[in-house]
C-alpha positions in Angstrom: 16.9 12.4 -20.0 15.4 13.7 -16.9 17.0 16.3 -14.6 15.3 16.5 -11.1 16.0 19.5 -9.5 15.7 19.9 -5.3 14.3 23.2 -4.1 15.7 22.7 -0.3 13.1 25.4 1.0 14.3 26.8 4.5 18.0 24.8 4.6 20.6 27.6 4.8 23.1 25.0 3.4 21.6 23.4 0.6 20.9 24.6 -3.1 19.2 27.8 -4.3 18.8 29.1 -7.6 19.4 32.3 -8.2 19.2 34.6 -11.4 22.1 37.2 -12.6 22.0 40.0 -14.4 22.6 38.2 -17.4 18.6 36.5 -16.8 20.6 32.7 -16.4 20.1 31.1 -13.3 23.2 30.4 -11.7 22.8 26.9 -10.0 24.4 25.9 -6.7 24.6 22.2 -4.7 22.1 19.7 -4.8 20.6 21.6 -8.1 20.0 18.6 -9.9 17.5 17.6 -6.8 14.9 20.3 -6.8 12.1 19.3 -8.9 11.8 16.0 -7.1 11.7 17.5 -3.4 9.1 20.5 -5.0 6.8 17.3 -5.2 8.0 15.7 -1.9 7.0 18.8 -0.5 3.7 19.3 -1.7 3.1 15.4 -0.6 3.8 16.8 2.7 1.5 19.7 2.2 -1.0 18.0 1.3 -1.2 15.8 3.9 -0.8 18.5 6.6 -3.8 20.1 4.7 -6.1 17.2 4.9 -4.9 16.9 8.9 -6.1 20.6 9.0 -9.1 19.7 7.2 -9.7 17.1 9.9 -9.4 19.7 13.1 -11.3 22.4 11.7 -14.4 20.2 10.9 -14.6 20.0 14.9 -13.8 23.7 16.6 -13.2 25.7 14.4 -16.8 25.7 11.8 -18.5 28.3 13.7 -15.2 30.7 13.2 -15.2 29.5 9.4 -18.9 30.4 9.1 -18.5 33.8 10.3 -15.7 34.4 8.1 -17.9 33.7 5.1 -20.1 35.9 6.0 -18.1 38.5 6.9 -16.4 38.3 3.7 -12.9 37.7 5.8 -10.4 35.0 4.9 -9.4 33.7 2.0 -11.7 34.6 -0.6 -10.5 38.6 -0.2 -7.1 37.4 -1.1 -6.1 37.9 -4.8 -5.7 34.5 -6.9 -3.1 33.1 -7.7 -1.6 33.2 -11.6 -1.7 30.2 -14.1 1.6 29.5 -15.6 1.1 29.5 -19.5 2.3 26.2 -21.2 0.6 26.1 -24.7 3.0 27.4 -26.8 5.4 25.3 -25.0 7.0 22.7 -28.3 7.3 19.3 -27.6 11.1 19.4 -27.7 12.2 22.9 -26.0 15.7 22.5 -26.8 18.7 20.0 -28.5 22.2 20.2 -26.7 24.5 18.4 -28.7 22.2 15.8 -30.1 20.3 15.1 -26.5 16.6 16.9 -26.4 15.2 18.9 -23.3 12.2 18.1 -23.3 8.6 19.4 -23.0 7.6 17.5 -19.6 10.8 18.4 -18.2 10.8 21.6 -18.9 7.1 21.9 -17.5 8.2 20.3 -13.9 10.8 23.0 -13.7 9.2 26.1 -15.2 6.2 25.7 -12.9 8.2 25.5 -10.2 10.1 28.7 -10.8 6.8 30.5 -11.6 5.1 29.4 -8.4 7.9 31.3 -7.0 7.9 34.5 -8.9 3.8 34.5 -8.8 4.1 34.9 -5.2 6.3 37.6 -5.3 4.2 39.2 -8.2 1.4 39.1 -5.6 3.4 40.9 -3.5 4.7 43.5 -5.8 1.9 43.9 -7.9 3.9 43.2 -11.2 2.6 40.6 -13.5 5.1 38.0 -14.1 6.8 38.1 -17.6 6.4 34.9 -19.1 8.1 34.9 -22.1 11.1 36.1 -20.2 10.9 33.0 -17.6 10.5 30.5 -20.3 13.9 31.9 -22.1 15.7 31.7 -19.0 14.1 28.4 -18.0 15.2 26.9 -21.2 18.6 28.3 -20.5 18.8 27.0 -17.1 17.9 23.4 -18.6 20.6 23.9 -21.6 23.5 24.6 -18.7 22.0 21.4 -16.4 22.8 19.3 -19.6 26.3 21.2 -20.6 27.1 20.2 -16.9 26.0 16.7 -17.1 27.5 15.9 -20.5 30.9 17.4 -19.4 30.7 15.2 -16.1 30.0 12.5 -18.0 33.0 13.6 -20.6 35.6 13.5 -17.9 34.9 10.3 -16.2 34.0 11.6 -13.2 32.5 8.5 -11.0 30.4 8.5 -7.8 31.5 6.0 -5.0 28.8 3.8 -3.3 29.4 5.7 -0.3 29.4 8.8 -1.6 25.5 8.4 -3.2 24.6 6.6 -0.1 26.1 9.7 2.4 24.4 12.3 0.0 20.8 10.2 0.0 21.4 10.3 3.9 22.2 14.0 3.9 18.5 14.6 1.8 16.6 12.4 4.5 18.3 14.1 7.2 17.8 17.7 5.7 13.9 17.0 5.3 13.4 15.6 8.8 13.0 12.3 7.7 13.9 9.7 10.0 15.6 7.2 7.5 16.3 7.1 3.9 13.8 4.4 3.2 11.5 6.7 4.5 12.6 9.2 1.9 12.6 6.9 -0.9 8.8 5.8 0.4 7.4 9.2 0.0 8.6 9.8 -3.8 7.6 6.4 -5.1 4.4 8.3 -4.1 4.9 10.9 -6.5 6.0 8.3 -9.5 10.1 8.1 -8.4 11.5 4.6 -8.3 14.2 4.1 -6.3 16.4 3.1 -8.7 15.4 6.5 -10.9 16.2 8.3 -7.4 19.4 6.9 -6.8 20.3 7.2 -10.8 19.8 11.4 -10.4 22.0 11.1 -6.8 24.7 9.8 -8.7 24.6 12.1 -11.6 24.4 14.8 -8.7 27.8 13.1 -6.6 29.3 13.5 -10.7 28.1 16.7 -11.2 29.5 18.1 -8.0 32.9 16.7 -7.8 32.9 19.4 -11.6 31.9 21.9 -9.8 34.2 21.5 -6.7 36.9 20.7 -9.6 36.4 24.1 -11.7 35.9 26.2 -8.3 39.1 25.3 -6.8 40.1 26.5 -3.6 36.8 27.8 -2.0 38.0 29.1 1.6 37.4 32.5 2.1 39.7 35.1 3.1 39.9 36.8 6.4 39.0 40.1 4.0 36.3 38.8 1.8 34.9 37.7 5.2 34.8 41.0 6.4 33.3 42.4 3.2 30.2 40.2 3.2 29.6 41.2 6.9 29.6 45.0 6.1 27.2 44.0 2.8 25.0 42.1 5.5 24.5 45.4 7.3 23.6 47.3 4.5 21.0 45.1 3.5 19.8 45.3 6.9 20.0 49.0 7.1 18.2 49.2 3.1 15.5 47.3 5.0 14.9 49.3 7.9 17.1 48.2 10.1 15.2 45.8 12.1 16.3 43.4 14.5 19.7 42.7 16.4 22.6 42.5 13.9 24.5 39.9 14.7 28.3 40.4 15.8 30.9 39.7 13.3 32.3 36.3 15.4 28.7 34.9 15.5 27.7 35.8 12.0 31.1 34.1 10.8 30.1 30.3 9.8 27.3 31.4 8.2 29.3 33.9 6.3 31.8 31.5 5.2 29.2 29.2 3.7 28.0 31.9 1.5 31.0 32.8 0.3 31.9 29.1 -0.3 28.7 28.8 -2.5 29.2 32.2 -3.6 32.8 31.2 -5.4 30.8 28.0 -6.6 28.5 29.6 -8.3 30.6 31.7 -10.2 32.9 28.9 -11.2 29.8 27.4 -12.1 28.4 30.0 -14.3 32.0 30.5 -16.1 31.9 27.0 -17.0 28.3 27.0 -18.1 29.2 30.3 -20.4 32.4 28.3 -21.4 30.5 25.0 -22.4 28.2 26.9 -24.3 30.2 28.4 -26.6 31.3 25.3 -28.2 28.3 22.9 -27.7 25.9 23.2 -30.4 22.2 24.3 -28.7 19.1 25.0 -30.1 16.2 26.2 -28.2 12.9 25.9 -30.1 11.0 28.4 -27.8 
């Protein structure tokens, strides 16, 4: 089995994963996706690295000399952490007979440390392994609970609705078509037919998720009640910049709130699922 899981990077209204108290990642739309554009995006890095390569050889090597000598630039910033894999078992974790993997678990676990080594830099706390392998694992465990029950209750993705949501990814990376899309990840080792296999399970997995969440439309009040914690936040951090007014802040609030009820429902199911599947992570 291999889950693919989309990090959708500045897209207000695509998936994030975010952690709860409880240290297990709650997992929102397009989840399944985020691996797979983690690597589409450092295709794209890479080549806008090697096009920055190219200008700077011209204009910019005096500037570049002087910073070496002056000891400016990057080598006065701190390095980066490794992530620590060698205690990582071949098979991570069993969920009712189907194995997580070693590989899979890599993709995803280096992708969540990139993240929290950056804000470690920032910080100045070291980043807790063991902790982000456990809940890693766990977020694996509750991809597969998801997938399996999908799978359990028939759920089936339409042509049209794989097709629309292959046409939303292009779309949401700037791409103009999905072959263009599909292109750039046979780069990184995705067929298209491995592409479009993970779209469906995604179109599956979310008509669950919209199935166990219910009604998502907020109220008029729980509206209300996100603005006033949006101006705290802002006030916690300093206070800076024009807070918008409660009319212009609205769609965006109602899309949180949407995600925020999916999410939840999407947790309680995970919790649910887990009680009665039989798991065993080898970590």
């Amino acid at each position: 089995m291999t889950i693919v899981v989309f990090y959708m990077g500045q897209t207000s209204d695509t998936m994030t994963i975010t952690m709860n108290r409880k240290g297990v990642y709650i997992l929102n739309k397009k989840w399944l996706l985020s691996l797979l554009l983690a690597a589409f995006v450092m295709f794209l890095a890479a080549c806008n690295s090697d096009d920055s390569a190219e200008g700077d050889e011209g204009g910019n090597e005096e500037e570049n000399q002087e910073e070496q000598e002056s000891g400016e630039g990057e080598g006065e910033q701190a390095e980066m952490p490794e992530p620590d894999l060698e205690d990582v078992p071949d098979v991570v974790a069993d969920v009712n007979g189907e194995e997580i993997g070693k590989e899979e678990f890599k993709s995803t676990y280096e992708q969540q440390f990139q993240q929290m080594a950056m804000q470690s830099q920032m910080s100045g706390e070291e980043v807790d392994q063991d902790q982000l392998k456990e809940q890693t694992a766990e977020s694996l465990v509750g991809q597969e609970l998801l997938i399996q029950k999908a799978e359990s209750e028939g759920y089936e993705a339409s042509e049209d609705e794989v097709n629309q949501t292959l046409e939303d990814l292009a779309e949401q990376n700037q791409l103009e078509s999905t072959d263009e899309f599909l292109s750039a990840l046979e780069e990184q080792g995705m067929s298209e037919d491995e592409v479009m296999s993970q779209i469906e399970t995604q179109v599956k997995v979310d008509q669950l998720i919209a199935s166990e969440a219910g009604d998502t439309e907020p109220t008029e009040e729980e509206l209300k009640e996100a603005y006033e914690q949006m101006k705290a936040q802002q006030e916690q951090m300093g206070g800076e910049g024009e807070m918008p007014s409660y009319e212009d802040a609205k769609p965006d609030l109602e899309e949180q709130v949407k995600t925020q009820k999916e999410s939840e429902a999407t947790q309680t199911l995970v919790e649910e699922l887990r009680e009665d599947a039989d798991v065993t992570v080898h970590l």
